[in-house]
DOLO-628945 format. One record per residue: x, y negated, z negated of N, C-alpha, C in turn; residue number from 1; residue in three letters. Coordinates in steps of 0.1 Angstrom, whole numbers. Atoms other than C-alpha are relative to their C-alpha. Layout:
N
+-------+-------+-------+-------+-------+-------+-------+-------+-------+-----+---------+
:  n_xx :  n_yy :  n_zz : ca_xx : ca_yy : ca_zz :  c_xx :  c_yy :  c_zz : num : residuo :
+-------+-------+-------+-------+-------+-------+-------+-------+-------+-----+---------+
:     X :     Y :     Z :     X :     Y :     Z :     X :     Y :     Z : NUM :     ala :
...
+-------+-------+-------+-------+-------+-------+-------+-------+-------+-----+---------+
# end
This chain:
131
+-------+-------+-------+-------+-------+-------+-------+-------+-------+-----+---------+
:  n_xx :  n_yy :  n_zz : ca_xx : ca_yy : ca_zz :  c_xx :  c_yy :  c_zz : num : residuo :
+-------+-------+-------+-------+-------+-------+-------+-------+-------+-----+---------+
:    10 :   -10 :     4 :  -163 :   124 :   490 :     4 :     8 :   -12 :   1 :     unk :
:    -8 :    -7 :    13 :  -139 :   139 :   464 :    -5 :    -5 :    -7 :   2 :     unk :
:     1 :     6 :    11 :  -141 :   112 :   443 :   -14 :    -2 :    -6 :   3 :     unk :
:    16 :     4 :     7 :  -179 :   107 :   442 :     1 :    11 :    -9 :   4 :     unk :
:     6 :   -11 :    12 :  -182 :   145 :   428 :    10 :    -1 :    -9 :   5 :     unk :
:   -11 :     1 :     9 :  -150 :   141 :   408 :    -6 :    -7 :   -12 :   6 :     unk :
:     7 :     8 :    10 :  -169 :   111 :   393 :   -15 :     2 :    -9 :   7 :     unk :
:    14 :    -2 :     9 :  -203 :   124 :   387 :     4 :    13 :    -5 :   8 :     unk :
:    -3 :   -10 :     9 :  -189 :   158 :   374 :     9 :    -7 :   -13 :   9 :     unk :
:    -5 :     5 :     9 :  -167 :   139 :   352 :   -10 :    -7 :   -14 :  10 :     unk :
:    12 :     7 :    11 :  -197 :   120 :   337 :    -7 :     9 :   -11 :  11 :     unk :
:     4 :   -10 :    10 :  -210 :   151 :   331 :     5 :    11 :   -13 :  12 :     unk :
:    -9 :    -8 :     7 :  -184 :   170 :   318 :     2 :    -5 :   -15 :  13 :     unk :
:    -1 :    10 :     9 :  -182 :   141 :   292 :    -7 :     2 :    -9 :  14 :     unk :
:    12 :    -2 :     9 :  -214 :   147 :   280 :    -4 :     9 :    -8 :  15 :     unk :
:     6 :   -19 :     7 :  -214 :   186 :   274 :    14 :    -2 :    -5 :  16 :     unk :
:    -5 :     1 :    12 :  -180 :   175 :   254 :    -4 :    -2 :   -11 :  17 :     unk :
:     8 :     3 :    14 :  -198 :   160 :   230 :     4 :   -17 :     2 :  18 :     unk :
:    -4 :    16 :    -2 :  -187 :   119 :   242 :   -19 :    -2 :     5 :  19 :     unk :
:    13 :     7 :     1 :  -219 :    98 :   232 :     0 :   -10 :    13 :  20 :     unk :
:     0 :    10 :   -11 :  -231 :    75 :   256 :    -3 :   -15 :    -7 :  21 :     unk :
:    -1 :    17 :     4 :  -229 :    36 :   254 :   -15 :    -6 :   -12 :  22 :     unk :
:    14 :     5 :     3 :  -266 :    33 :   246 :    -8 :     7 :   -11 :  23 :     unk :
:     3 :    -5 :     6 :  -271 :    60 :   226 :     2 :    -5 :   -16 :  24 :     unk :
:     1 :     6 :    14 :  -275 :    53 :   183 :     2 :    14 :    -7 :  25 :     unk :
:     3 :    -7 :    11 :  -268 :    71 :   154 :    -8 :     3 :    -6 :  26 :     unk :
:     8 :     1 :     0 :  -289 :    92 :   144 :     2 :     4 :   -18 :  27 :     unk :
:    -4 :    -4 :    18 :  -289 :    98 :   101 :    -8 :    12 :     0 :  28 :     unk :
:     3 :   -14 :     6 :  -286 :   130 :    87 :   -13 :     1 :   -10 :  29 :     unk :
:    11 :    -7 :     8 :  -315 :   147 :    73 :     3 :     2 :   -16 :  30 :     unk :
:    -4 :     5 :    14 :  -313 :   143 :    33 :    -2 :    18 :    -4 :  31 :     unk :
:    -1 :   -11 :     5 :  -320 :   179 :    30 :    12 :     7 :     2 :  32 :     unk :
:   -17 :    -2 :    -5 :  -287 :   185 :    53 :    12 :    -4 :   -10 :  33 :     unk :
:   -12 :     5 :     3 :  -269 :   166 :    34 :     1 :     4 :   -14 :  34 :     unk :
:     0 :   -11 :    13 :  -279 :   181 :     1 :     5 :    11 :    -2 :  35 :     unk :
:    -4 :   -11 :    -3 :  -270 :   212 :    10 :    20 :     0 :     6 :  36 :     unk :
:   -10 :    -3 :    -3 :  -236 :   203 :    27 :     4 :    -3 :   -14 :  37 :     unk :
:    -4 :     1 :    13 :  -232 :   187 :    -8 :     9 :    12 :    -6 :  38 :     unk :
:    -6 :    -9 :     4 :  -231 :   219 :   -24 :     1 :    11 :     3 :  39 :     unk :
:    -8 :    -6 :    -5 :  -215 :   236 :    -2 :    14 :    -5 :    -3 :  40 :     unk :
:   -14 :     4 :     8 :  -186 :   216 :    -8 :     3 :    -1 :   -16 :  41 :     unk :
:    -1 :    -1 :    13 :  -192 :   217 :   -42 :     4 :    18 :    -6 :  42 :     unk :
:    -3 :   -16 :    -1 :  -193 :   257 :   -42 :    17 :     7 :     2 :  43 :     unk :
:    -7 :   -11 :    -2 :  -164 :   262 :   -24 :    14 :   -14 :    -9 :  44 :     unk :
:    -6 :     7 :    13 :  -145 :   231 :   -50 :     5 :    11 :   -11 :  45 :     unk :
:     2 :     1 :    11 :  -156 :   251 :   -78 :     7 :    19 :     6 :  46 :     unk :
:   -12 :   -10 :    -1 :  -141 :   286 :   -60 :    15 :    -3 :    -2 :  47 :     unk :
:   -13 :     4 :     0 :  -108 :   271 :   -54 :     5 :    -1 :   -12 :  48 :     unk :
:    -8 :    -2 :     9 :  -105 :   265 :   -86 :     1 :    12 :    -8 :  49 :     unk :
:    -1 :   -14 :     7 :  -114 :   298 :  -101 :    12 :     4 :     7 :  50 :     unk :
:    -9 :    -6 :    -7 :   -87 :   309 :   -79 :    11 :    -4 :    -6 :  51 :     unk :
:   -12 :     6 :    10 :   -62 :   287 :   -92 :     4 :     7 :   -12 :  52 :     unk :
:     3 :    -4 :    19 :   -71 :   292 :  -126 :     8 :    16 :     1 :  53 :     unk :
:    -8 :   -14 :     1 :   -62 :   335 :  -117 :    12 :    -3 :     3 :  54 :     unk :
:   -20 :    -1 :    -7 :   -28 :   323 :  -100 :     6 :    -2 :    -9 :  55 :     unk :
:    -7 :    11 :    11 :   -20 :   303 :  -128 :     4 :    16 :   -12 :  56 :     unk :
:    -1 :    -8 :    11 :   -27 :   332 :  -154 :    12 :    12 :     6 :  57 :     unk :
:    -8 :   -10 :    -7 :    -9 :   356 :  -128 :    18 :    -7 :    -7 :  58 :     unk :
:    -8 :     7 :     0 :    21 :   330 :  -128 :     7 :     3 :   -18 :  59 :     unk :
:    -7 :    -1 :    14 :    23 :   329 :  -166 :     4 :    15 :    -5 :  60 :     unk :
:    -3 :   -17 :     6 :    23 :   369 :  -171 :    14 :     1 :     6 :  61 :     unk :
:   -14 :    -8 :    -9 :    53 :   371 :  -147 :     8 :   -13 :    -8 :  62 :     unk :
:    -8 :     7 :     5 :    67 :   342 :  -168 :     8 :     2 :   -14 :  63 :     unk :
:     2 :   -15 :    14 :    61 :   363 :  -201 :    10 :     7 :     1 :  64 :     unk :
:   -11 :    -7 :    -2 :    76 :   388 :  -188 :    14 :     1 :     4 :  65 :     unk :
:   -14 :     5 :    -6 :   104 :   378 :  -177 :    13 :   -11 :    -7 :  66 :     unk :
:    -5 :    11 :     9 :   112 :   350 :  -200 :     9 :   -13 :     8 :  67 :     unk :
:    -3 :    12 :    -9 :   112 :   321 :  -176 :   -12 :   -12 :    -6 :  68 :     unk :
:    12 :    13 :     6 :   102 :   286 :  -182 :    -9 :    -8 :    11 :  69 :     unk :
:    11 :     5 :   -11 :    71 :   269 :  -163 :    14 :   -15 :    -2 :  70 :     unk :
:    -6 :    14 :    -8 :    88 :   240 :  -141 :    -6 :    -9 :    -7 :  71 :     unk :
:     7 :     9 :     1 :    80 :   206 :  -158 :     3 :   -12 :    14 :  72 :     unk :
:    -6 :    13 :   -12 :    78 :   177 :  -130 :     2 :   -10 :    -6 :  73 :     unk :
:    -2 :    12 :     7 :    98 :   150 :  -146 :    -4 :   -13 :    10 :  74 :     unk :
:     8 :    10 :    -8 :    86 :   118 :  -132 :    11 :    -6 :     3 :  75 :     unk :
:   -12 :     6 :    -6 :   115 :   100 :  -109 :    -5 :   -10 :     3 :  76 :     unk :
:     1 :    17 :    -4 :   125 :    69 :  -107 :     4 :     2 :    13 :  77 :     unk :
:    -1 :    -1 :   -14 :   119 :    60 :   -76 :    15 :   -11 :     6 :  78 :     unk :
:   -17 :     4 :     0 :   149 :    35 :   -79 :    14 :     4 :     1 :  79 :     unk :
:   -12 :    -9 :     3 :   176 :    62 :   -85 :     2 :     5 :    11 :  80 :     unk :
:    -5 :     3 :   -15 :   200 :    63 :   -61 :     1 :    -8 :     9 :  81 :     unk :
:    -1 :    11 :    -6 :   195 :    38 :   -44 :    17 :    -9 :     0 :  82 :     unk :
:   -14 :     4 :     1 :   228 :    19 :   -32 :    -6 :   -14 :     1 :  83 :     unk :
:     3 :    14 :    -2 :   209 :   -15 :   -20 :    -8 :    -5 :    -9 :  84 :     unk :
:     9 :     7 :    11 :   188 :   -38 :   -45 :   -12 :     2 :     1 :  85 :     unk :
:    19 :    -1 :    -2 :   151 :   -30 :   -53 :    -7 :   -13 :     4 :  86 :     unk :
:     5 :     6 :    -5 :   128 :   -49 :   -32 :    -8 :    -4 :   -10 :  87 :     unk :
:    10 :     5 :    10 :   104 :   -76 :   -46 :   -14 :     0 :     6 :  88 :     unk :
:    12 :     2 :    -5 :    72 :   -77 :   -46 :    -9 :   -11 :    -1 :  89 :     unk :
:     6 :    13 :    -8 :    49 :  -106 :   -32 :    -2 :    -7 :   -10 :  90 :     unk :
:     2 :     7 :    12 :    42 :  -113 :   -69 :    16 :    -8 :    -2 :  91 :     unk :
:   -10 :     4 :     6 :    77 :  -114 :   -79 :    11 :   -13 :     6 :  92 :     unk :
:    -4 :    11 :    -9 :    89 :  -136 :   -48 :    -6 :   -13 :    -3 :  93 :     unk :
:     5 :    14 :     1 :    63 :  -163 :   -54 :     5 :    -8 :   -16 :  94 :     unk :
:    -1 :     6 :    16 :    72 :  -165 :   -94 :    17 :    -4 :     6 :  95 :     unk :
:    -6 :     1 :    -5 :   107 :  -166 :   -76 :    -2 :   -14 :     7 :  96 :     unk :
:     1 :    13 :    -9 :    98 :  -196 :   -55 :    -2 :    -7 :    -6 :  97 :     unk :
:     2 :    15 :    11 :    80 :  -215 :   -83 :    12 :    -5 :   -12 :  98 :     unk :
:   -18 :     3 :     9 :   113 :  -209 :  -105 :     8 :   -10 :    10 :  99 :     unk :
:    -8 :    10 :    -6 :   131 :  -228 :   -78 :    -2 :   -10 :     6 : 100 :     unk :
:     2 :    12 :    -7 :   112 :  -254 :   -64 :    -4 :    -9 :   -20 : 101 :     unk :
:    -1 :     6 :    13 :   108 :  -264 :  -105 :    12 :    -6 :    -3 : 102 :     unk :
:    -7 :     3 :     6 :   142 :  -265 :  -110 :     9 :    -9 :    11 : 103 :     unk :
:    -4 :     9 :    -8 :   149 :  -283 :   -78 :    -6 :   -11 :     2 : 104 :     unk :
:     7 :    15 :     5 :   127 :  -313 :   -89 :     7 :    -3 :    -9 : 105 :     unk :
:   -12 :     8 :    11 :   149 :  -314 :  -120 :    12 :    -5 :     5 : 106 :     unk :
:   -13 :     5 :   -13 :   180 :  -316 :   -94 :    -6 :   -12 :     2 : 107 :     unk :
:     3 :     6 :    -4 :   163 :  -337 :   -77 :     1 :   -15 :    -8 : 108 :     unk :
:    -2 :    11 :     8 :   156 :  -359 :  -108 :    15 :    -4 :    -2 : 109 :     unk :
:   -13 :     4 :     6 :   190 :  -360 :  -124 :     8 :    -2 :    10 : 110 :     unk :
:   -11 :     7 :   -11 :   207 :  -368 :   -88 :    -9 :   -14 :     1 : 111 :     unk :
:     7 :    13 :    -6 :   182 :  -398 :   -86 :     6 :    -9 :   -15 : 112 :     unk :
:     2 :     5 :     6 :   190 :  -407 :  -119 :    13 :     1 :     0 : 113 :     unk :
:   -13 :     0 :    -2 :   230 :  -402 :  -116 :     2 :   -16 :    12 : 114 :     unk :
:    -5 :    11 :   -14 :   232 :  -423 :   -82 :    -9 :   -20 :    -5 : 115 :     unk :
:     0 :    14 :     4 :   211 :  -453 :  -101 :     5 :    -4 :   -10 : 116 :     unk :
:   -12 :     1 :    12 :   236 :  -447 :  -131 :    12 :   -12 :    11 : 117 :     unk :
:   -12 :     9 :    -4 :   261 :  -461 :  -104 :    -1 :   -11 :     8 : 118 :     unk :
:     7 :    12 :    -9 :   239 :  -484 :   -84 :     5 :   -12 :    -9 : 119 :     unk :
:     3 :    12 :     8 :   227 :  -506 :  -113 :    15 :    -6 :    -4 : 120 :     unk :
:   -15 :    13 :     5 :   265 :  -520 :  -126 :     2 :    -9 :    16 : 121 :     unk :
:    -7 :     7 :   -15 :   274 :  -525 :   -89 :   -12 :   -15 :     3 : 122 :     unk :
:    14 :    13 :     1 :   240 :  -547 :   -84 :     1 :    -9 :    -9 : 123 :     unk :
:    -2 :    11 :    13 :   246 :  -566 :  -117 :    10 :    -6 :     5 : 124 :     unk :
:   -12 :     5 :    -7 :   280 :  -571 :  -103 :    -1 :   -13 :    10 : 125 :     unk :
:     4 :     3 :    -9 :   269 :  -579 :   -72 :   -10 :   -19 :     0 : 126 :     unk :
:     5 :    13 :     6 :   243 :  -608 :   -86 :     8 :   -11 :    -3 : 127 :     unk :
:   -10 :     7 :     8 :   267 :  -618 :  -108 :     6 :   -13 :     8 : 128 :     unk :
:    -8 :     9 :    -7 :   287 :  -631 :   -81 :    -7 :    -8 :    11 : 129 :     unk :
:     6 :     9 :    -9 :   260 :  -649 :   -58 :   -11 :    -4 :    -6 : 130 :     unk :
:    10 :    10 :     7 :   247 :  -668 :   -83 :     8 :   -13 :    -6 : 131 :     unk :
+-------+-------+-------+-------+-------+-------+-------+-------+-------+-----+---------+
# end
């Protein structure tokens, strides 16, 4: 008996969360709604920066005065420091892989062409004598 009301309060409880139901659809915002949140967020964009903008000027007066220099952010290598080798990337692996499966067809060649360097005398040889 618990459980039934457990379960149908639960259902409900769900509902006045704000959890949609299976069957229910989306429904699209009203174009006037959405105009307006527009510039609302545009509004409070275009405060934020006026705000800045005074911190900034604040910042430089006390910089003035004082004879301090604005921080530059130098741009870090993201490599530095580092103790282990920079990783490659998916590009640099594959040009990596066609470098070596190229130069392991040349292998390839010049061992085929070594081992029939030492074939062919022995075969000549070889005739030679069963003829």
């Amino acid at each position: 008996m618990v459980s039934l009301l457990t379960g149908a309060l639960g259902g409900e409880i769900g509902k006045m969360a704000g959890d949609k139901e299976e069957g229910a659809e989306e429904v699209e915002e009203d174009p006037e709604i959405a105009e307006a949140r527009r510039e609302l967020e545009e509004e409070r964009k275009a405060k934020h920066a006026k705000f800045e903008a005074e911190r900034e000027s604040v910042r430089q007066g006390i910089r003035d005065k004082y004879g301090l220099k604005k921080k530059v952010e130098e741009e870090i290598d993201p490599d530095a420091g580092r103790i282990g080798r920079k990783k490659k990337t998916p590009m640099e692996l594959q040009a990596q892989q066609q470098a070596a499966a190229a130069d392991s067809d040349d292998e390839e060649g010049s061992i085929v062409d070594k081992v029939l360097g030492y074939f062919t005398p022995i075969t000549d040889k070889l005739s030679s004598l069963w003829k």
